[in-house]
N, C-alpha and C positions, 0 to 999 in steps of 0.2 A: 504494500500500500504506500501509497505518493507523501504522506502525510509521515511514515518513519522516516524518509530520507532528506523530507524536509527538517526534521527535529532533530537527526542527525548535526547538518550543517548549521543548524542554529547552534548548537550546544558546541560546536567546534571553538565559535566565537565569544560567545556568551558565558559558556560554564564559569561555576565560581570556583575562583583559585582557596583550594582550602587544603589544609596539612594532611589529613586523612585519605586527599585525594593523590598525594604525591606517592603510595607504595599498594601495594594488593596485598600486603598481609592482611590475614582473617580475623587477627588480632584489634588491628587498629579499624579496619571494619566494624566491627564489632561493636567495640567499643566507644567509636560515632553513633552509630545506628542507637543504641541504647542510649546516651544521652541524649541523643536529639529525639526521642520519639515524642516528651512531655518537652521539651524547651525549646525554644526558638536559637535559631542560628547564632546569629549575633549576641545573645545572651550564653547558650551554651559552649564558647567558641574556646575562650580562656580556662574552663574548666576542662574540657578536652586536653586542653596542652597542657594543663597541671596534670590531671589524674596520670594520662599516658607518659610523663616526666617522671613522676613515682611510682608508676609501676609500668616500667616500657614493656616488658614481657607478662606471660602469661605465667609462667613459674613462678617471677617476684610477687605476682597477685596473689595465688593463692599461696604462697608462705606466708602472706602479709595477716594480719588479725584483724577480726570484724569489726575493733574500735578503728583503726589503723584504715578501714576501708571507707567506714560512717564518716568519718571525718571527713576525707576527702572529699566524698558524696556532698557536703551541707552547702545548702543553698541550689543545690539542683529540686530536692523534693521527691517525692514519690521512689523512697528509702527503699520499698521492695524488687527494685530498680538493680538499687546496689547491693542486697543481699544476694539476687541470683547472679549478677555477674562472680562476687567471690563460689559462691557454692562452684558456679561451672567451671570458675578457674582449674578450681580443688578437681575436680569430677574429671577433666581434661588431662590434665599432668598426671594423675594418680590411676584415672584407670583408661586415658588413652596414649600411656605415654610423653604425652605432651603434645601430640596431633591431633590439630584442630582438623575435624571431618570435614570431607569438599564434596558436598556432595547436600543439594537440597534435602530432600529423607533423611541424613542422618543428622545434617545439624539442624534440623526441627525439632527432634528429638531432645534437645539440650535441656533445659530448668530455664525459663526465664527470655526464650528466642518463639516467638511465632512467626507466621506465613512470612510477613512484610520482611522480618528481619531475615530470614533463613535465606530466602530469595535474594535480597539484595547482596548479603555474603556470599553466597554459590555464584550469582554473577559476575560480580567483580573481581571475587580472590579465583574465581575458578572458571569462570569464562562460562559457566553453565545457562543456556538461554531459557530460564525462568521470568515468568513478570512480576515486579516488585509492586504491588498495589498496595498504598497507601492513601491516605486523603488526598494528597494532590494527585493522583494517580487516579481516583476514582471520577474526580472534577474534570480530569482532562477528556478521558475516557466518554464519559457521562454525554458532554455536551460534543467530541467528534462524531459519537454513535447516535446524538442526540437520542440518548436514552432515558428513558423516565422510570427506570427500576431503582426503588430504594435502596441506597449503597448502607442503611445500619442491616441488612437484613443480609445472611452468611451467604442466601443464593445467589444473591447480586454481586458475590466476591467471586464467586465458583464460575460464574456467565463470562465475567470480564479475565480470567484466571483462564480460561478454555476458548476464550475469545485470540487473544491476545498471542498465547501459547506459541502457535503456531507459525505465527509471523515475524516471530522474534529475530533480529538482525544477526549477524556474525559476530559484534561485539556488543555483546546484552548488558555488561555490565556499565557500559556507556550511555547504554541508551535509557535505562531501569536512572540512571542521575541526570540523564534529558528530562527527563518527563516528570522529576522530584524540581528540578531549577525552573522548567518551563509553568509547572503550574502554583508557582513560590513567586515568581518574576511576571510573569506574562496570564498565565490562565487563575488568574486570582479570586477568590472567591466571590465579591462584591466589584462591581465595575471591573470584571476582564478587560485588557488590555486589548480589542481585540485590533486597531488600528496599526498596533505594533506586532502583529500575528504573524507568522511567518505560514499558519496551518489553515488560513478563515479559509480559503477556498476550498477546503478538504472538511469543514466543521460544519455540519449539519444544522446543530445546534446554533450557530450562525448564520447561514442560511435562512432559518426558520425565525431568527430573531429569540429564541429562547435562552440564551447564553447565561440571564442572569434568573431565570427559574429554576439550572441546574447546576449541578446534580438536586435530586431529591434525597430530603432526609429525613423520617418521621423520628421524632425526639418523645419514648416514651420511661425516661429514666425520674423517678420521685426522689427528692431530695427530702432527708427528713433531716431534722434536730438535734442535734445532741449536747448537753450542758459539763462542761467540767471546770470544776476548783483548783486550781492549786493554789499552794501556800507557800512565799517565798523569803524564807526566812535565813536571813544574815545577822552576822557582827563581826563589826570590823568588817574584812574585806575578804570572808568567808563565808560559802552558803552552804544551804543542802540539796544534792539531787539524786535521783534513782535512776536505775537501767529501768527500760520498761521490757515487759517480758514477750518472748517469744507467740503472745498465740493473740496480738493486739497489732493495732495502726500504730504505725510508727516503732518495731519492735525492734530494740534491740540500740535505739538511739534515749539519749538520756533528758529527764524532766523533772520538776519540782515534785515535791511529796503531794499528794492530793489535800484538800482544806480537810480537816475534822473537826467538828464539834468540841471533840474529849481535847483536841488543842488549849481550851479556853478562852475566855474572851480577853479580846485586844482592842486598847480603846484607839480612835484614831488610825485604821486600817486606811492603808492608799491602795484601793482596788484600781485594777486595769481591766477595762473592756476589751478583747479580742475575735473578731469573728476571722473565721477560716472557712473557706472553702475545699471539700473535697469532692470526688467525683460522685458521690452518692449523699453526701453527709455536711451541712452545715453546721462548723462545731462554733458555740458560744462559749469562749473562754473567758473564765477569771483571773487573774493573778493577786491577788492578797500580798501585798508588801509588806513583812513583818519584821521591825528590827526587835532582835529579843539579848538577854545578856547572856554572857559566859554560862554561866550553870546552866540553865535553861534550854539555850542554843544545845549543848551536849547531850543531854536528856531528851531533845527532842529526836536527836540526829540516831540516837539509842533504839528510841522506841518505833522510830519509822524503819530503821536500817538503810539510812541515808549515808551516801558520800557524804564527807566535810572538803569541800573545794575552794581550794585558793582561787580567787577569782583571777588572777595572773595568769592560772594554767587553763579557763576556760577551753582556748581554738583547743584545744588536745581532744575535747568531747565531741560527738555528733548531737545537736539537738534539732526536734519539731521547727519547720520555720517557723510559729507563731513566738516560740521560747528562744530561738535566734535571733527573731525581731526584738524581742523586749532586751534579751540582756547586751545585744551591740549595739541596737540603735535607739533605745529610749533615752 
Protein backbone atom coordinates (compact mmCIF):
# COMPACT_ATOMS: atom_id res chain seq x y z
CA UNK A 1 0.00 0.00 0.00
CA UNK A 2 1.13 3.79 -1.20
CA UNK A 3 0.58 5.17 2.11
CA UNK A 4 3.75 2.70 3.92
CA UNK A 5 6.09 4.07 1.44
CA UNK A 6 4.89 7.25 1.93
CA UNK A 7 5.41 7.20 5.83
CA UNK A 8 8.42 5.57 5.19
CA UNK A 9 10.10 8.70 3.54
CA UNK A 10 8.51 10.95 5.83
CA UNK A 11 10.20 9.26 8.90
CA UNK A 12 13.51 9.24 6.88
CA UNK A 13 13.35 13.14 7.49
CA UNK A 14 11.27 13.78 10.29
CA UNK A 15 12.01 10.99 12.90
CA UNK A 16 13.02 12.07 16.33
CA UNK A 17 16.69 11.97 17.09
CA UNK A 18 16.55 10.02 20.47
CA UNK A 19 19.38 7.81 22.55
CA UNK A 20 17.35 4.67 22.41
CA UNK A 21 17.15 5.06 18.86
CA UNK A 22 20.93 5.03 18.26
CA UNK A 23 21.47 0.96 19.00
CA UNK A 24 18.96 -2.21 18.62
CA UNK A 25 19.66 -3.67 21.95
CA UNK A 26 16.41 -5.23 23.40
CA UNK A 27 17.68 -3.86 26.47
CA UNK A 28 17.58 -0.39 25.85
CA UNK A 29 14.37 -1.11 23.83
CA UNK A 30 12.88 -2.20 26.59
CA UNK A 31 13.43 -0.01 28.80
CA UNK A 32 12.16 3.11 26.54
CA UNK A 33 9.16 1.24 25.60
CA UNK A 34 8.36 0.85 29.51
CA UNK A 35 8.88 4.40 30.44
CA UNK A 36 7.26 5.88 27.86
CA UNK A 37 4.06 3.82 27.84
CA UNK A 38 2.56 6.23 31.07
CA UNK A 39 4.83 9.41 30.26
CA UNK A 40 5.24 11.69 27.67
CA UNK A 41 8.57 12.01 25.62
CA UNK A 42 9.83 15.11 26.74
CA UNK A 43 9.05 14.41 30.39
CA UNK A 44 10.21 10.93 30.25
CA UNK A 45 13.44 11.70 28.28
CA UNK A 46 16.05 12.51 31.28
CA UNK A 47 14.96 9.66 33.33
CA UNK A 48 15.75 7.35 30.45
CA UNK A 49 19.31 8.46 30.45
CA UNK A 50 19.45 8.28 34.27
CA UNK A 51 17.82 4.90 34.81
CA UNK A 52 19.87 3.24 31.74
CA UNK A 53 23.25 5.26 33.40
CA UNK A 54 22.73 3.19 36.57
CA UNK A 55 21.91 0.37 35.25
CA UNK A 56 23.36 0.18 31.45
CA UNK A 57 22.92 -3.77 31.49
CA UNK A 58 20.50 -6.02 32.36
CA UNK A 59 22.78 -8.03 34.85
CA UNK A 60 23.49 -4.78 36.96
CA UNK A 61 19.52 -4.47 37.07
CA UNK A 62 18.63 -7.37 38.51
CA UNK A 63 21.63 -7.54 41.06
CA UNK A 64 20.41 -4.11 42.00
CA UNK A 65 17.73 -4.09 45.12
CA UNK A 66 14.08 -3.13 44.90
CA UNK A 67 14.86 0.15 47.03
CA UNK A 68 17.86 0.66 44.63
CA UNK A 69 15.32 0.39 41.72
CA UNK A 70 12.07 2.46 43.47
CA UNK A 71 14.24 5.07 43.69
CA UNK A 72 15.23 5.44 40.45
CA UNK A 73 11.65 4.89 39.22
CA UNK A 74 10.40 8.28 41.50
CA UNK A 75 8.71 10.78 39.75
CA UNK A 76 7.89 8.52 36.73
CA UNK A 77 4.75 6.92 38.74
CA UNK A 78 2.93 3.89 38.03
CA UNK A 79 5.73 1.83 40.56
CA UNK A 80 4.34 -1.41 39.03
CA UNK A 81 6.16 -0.35 36.04
CA UNK A 82 9.33 -0.78 37.86
CA UNK A 83 8.77 -3.62 39.93
CA UNK A 84 8.22 -5.86 36.71
CA UNK A 85 11.15 -4.46 34.90
CA UNK A 86 13.41 -5.62 38.16
CA UNK A 87 11.50 -9.15 38.42
CA UNK A 88 12.23 -9.71 34.53
CA UNK A 89 15.62 -8.46 34.87
CA UNK A 90 16.12 -11.36 37.68
CA UNK A 91 13.83 -13.80 35.56
CA UNK A 92 16.24 -13.13 32.25
CA UNK A 93 19.82 -13.47 33.79
CA UNK A 94 18.83 -16.25 36.19
CA UNK A 95 16.82 -18.44 34.15
CA UNK A 96 17.71 -17.30 30.46
CA UNK A 97 21.14 -16.92 30.97
CA UNK A 98 21.01 -13.49 30.30
CA UNK A 99 19.35 -13.79 26.74
CA UNK A 100 16.81 -11.48 26.14
CA UNK A 101 14.24 -13.67 23.72
CA UNK A 102 13.91 -12.39 19.94
CA UNK A 103 11.22 -13.51 19.09
CA UNK A 104 7.43 -11.96 19.52
CA UNK A 105 5.90 -15.32 21.51
CA UNK A 106 8.55 -15.48 23.60
CA UNK A 107 9.08 -12.09 24.98
CA UNK A 108 5.25 -11.75 25.43
CA UNK A 109 5.77 -14.16 27.67
CA UNK A 110 7.96 -11.95 30.11
CA UNK A 111 6.17 -10.21 33.61
CA UNK A 112 5.31 -6.83 32.83
CA UNK A 113 5.75 -6.66 28.57
CA UNK A 114 2.33 -6.92 26.46
CA UNK A 115 1.35 -6.92 22.63
CA UNK A 116 2.58 -3.16 22.18
CA UNK A 117 5.66 -3.77 23.96
CA UNK A 118 6.72 -7.28 22.68
CA UNK A 119 6.14 -6.01 19.13
CA UNK A 120 7.97 -3.02 19.13
CA UNK A 121 11.01 -5.04 20.79
CA UNK A 122 10.80 -8.15 18.14
CA UNK A 123 10.89 -5.36 15.49
CA UNK A 124 13.54 -3.28 16.16
CA UNK A 125 16.11 -5.51 18.13
CA UNK A 126 15.07 -8.33 15.75
CA UNK A 127 13.95 -7.06 12.45
CA UNK A 128 10.75 -9.39 13.07
CA UNK A 129 7.71 -7.79 10.88
CA UNK A 130 5.14 -7.45 13.76
CA UNK A 131 2.71 -4.26 14.01
CA UNK A 132 3.23 -2.35 17.19
CA UNK A 133 -0.36 -0.97 17.84
CA UNK A 134 -0.49 1.44 20.31
CA UNK A 135 -2.72 4.72 20.79
CA UNK A 136 -1.03 6.41 18.16
CA UNK A 137 -1.07 3.48 16.10
CA UNK A 138 -4.74 2.84 16.60
CA UNK A 139 -5.55 6.86 15.58
CA UNK A 140 -3.52 6.43 12.42
CA UNK A 141 -4.81 3.36 11.47
CA UNK A 142 -8.43 4.24 12.41
CA UNK A 143 -8.89 7.38 10.20
CA UNK A 144 -6.54 5.71 6.97
CA UNK A 145 -9.01 2.61 7.09
CA UNK A 146 -11.50 5.28 8.01
CA UNK A 147 -12.74 2.87 10.48
CA UNK A 148 -15.33 3.21 13.06
CA UNK A 149 -14.52 0.06 15.27
CA UNK A 150 -13.84 0.96 18.93
CA UNK A 151 -10.13 0.78 19.49
CA UNK A 152 -10.95 0.07 23.82
CA UNK A 153 -12.49 -3.09 22.67
CA UNK A 154 -9.52 -6.28 22.28
CA UNK A 155 -11.31 -7.15 18.69
CA UNK A 156 -10.40 -3.97 17.21
CA UNK A 157 -6.68 -4.77 18.29
CA UNK A 158 -6.99 -8.31 16.79
CA UNK A 159 -8.65 -6.53 13.05
CA UNK A 160 -5.99 -3.84 12.99
CA UNK A 161 -3.12 -6.76 14.36
CA UNK A 162 -4.28 -9.17 11.18
CA UNK A 163 -4.85 -6.04 9.08
CA UNK A 164 -1.79 -4.63 9.03
CA UNK A 165 0.39 -8.05 9.42
CA UNK A 166 0.68 -8.69 6.21
CA UNK A 167 1.92 -5.73 4.69
CA UNK A 168 4.59 -5.18 6.85
CA UNK A 169 7.71 -3.42 5.04
CA UNK A 170 11.38 -5.08 5.10
CA UNK A 171 12.28 -2.86 7.99
CA UNK A 172 9.32 -3.09 10.48
CA UNK A 173 11.11 -1.93 13.15
CA UNK A 174 11.27 1.46 11.35
CA UNK A 175 8.30 1.66 10.22
CA UNK A 176 6.39 0.35 13.98
CA UNK A 177 8.53 4.31 15.02
CA UNK A 178 6.93 5.93 11.62
CA UNK A 179 3.71 5.48 12.69
CA UNK A 180 4.41 6.20 16.82
CA UNK A 181 6.37 9.90 15.49
CA UNK A 182 3.68 10.21 12.65
CA UNK A 183 0.65 10.08 14.83
CA UNK A 184 2.74 12.08 18.13
CA UNK A 185 3.78 14.97 15.29
CA UNK A 186 1.28 14.90 12.59
CA UNK A 187 -1.82 12.52 13.15
CA UNK A 188 -2.80 14.03 16.59
CA UNK A 189 -5.53 13.52 18.35
CA UNK A 190 -7.47 16.85 18.31
CA UNK A 191 -6.97 19.05 15.15
CA UNK A 192 -4.79 16.52 12.93
CA UNK A 193 -2.29 18.20 11.07
CA UNK A 194 -3.71 17.10 8.16
CA UNK A 195 -2.27 20.01 5.60
CA UNK A 196 1.03 18.93 6.69
CA UNK A 197 0.02 15.14 5.62
CA UNK A 198 2.22 13.52 3.68
CA UNK A 199 -0.70 10.32 3.64
CA UNK A 200 -4.24 12.79 3.09
CA UNK A 201 -4.50 11.27 -0.38
CA UNK A 202 -4.36 7.71 0.96
CA UNK A 203 -6.72 8.65 4.33
CA UNK A 204 -10.19 7.84 3.98
CA UNK A 205 -10.89 9.30 6.95
CA UNK A 206 -9.92 12.58 5.16
CA UNK A 207 -11.48 12.14 2.20
CA UNK A 208 -14.63 11.73 4.07
CA UNK A 209 -13.99 14.63 6.37
CA UNK A 210 -14.05 12.55 9.59
CA UNK A 211 -10.50 12.92 10.77
CA UNK A 212 -11.54 14.56 13.83
CA UNK A 213 -14.51 11.81 14.84
CA UNK A 214 -11.61 9.26 14.82
CA UNK A 215 -10.67 6.94 16.20
CA UNK A 216 -13.65 5.93 18.22
CA UNK A 217 -13.41 5.33 21.97
CA UNK A 218 -16.27 4.31 24.33
CA UNK A 219 -15.00 5.28 27.88
CA UNK A 220 -16.73 2.94 30.32
CA UNK A 221 -14.13 2.99 33.36
CA UNK A 222 -15.84 4.37 37.07
CA UNK A 223 -13.64 6.16 39.19
CA UNK A 224 -14.54 5.74 42.64
CA UNK A 225 -13.03 7.40 46.10
CA UNK A 226 -10.81 6.51 48.29
CA UNK A 227 -9.90 8.48 51.67
CA UNK A 228 -6.55 8.18 53.50
CA UNK A 229 -4.70 9.62 56.63
CA UNK A 230 -1.42 9.91 57.27
CA UNK A 231 0.38 11.20 60.18
CA UNK A 232 3.52 13.08 59.60
CA UNK A 233 5.28 13.25 62.60
CA UNK A 234 8.92 14.90 63.01
CA UNK A 235 11.49 16.41 65.49
CA UNK A 236 14.12 18.17 64.68
CA UNK A 237 14.84 17.04 61.31
CA UNK A 238 13.75 13.42 61.79
CA UNK A 239 10.48 11.73 60.66
CA UNK A 240 8.72 8.42 60.56
CA UNK A 241 8.00 6.26 57.59
CA UNK A 242 6.85 2.74 56.58
CA UNK A 243 7.50 0.39 53.56
CA UNK A 244 4.09 -0.21 52.38
CA UNK A 245 3.47 -3.90 51.64
CA UNK A 246 3.48 -6.05 48.84
CA UNK A 247 -0.32 -6.86 48.12
CA UNK A 248 -1.31 -2.73 47.80
CA UNK A 249 -0.95 0.44 45.32
CA UNK A 250 2.13 1.70 45.54
CA UNK A 251 4.00 -1.53 47.00
CA UNK A 252 6.99 -1.63 48.12
CA UNK A 253 7.71 2.27 47.97
CA UNK A 254 7.65 4.20 51.37
CA UNK A 255 4.88 6.43 53.23
CA UNK A 256 3.96 8.09 56.51
CA UNK A 257 2.25 5.84 59.23
CA UNK A 258 -1.51 6.16 58.63
CA UNK A 259 -3.43 8.95 61.38
CA UNK A 260 -4.80 6.94 64.44
CA UNK A 261 -7.04 7.97 66.97
CA UNK A 262 -5.11 5.96 69.86
CA UNK A 263 -2.28 8.69 68.59
CA UNK A 264 -4.06 11.28 70.70
CA UNK A 265 -5.05 14.47 70.32
CA UNK A 266 -2.83 17.36 68.84
CA UNK A 267 -3.81 20.66 69.39
CA UNK A 268 -3.02 22.87 66.33
CA UNK A 269 -2.70 20.07 63.51
CA UNK A 270 -1.41 21.65 59.93
CA UNK A 271 -3.59 19.35 57.62
CA UNK A 272 -2.72 19.06 53.99
CA UNK A 273 -5.33 18.49 51.35
CA UNK A 274 -4.19 16.01 48.57
CA UNK A 275 -6.16 14.67 45.66
CA UNK A 276 -4.43 12.17 43.37
CA UNK A 277 -5.55 10.64 40.56
CA UNK A 278 -5.37 7.07 39.52
CA UNK A 279 -6.59 5.18 36.72
CA UNK A 280 -9.45 3.79 38.46
CA UNK A 281 -9.34 5.41 41.81
CA UNK A 282 -9.40 9.16 43.17
CA UNK A 283 -7.59 9.15 46.24
CA UNK A 284 -8.36 12.12 48.95
CA UNK A 285 -5.28 12.47 50.88
CA UNK A 286 -4.54 13.93 54.23
CA UNK A 287 -1.31 14.73 55.72
CA UNK A 288 -1.51 15.75 59.44
CA UNK A 289 1.70 17.65 60.23
CA UNK A 290 2.71 16.77 63.69
CA UNK A 291 5.68 18.11 65.50
CA UNK A 292 5.93 15.95 68.69
CA UNK A 293 9.13 15.76 71.23
CA UNK A 294 11.80 13.36 71.92
CA UNK A 295 10.14 10.75 74.05
CA UNK A 296 7.07 10.68 72.35
CA UNK A 297 8.54 10.81 68.80
CA UNK A 298 10.36 7.25 69.81
CA UNK A 299 7.24 5.62 71.24
CA UNK A 300 5.48 6.55 68.47
CA UNK A 301 8.15 5.22 65.98
CA UNK A 302 7.86 1.83 68.47
CA UNK A 303 4.47 1.39 68.36
CA UNK A 304 3.82 1.81 64.53
CA UNK A 305 7.27 0.02 63.45
CA UNK A 306 8.21 3.03 61.71
CA UNK A 307 11.62 4.15 60.20
CA UNK A 308 13.34 7.16 62.05
CA UNK A 309 14.75 9.18 58.88
CA UNK A 310 17.03 11.78 58.73
CA UNK A 311 15.42 13.91 56.58
CA UNK A 312 19.12 14.55 54.69
CA UNK A 313 18.86 10.83 53.41
CA UNK A 314 15.38 11.21 52.08
CA UNK A 315 16.31 10.92 47.72
CA UNK A 316 17.64 7.30 49.05
CA UNK A 317 13.60 6.24 49.46
CA UNK A 318 11.11 5.73 46.75
CA UNK A 319 7.81 7.48 47.69
CA UNK A 320 4.00 7.87 46.21
CA UNK A 321 4.03 11.10 44.02
CA UNK A 322 1.58 12.60 46.40
CA UNK A 323 4.34 12.20 49.52
CA UNK A 324 7.05 13.22 46.91
CA UNK A 325 5.18 16.25 46.35
CA UNK A 326 4.62 17.32 49.85
CA UNK A 327 8.04 16.59 51.21
CA UNK A 328 10.24 18.38 48.07
CA UNK A 329 8.09 20.60 47.17
CA UNK A 330 5.86 22.01 49.90
Amino acid sequence: MNFISLLQKWYKINKRLLPWRETLSPYNIWISEIIFQQTRINQGYRYYLDFTNRFPTIEILAKASEDEVLSSWQGLGYYSRAHNLHFTAKYVVDKLNGIFPNSYQEIIKLKGIGKYTAAAIASISFNEKIPAIDGNAFRVYSRIFNSEKDISKSSTFKYFFDLIKPIMPDNPGDFNQAIMDFGSLVCIPLNPKCNQCVIKDECLAYKNNLQNDLPIKSSAIKIKEEKIHYAYFYHNNYILIKKRDNNSIWKGLYEFPLYEKEFGNYNNLHNHQIKHKLTHKLLLITISEIKIDEAEFYKIASKTKAIILNKNNLKSYAFPKPMENFLFYN
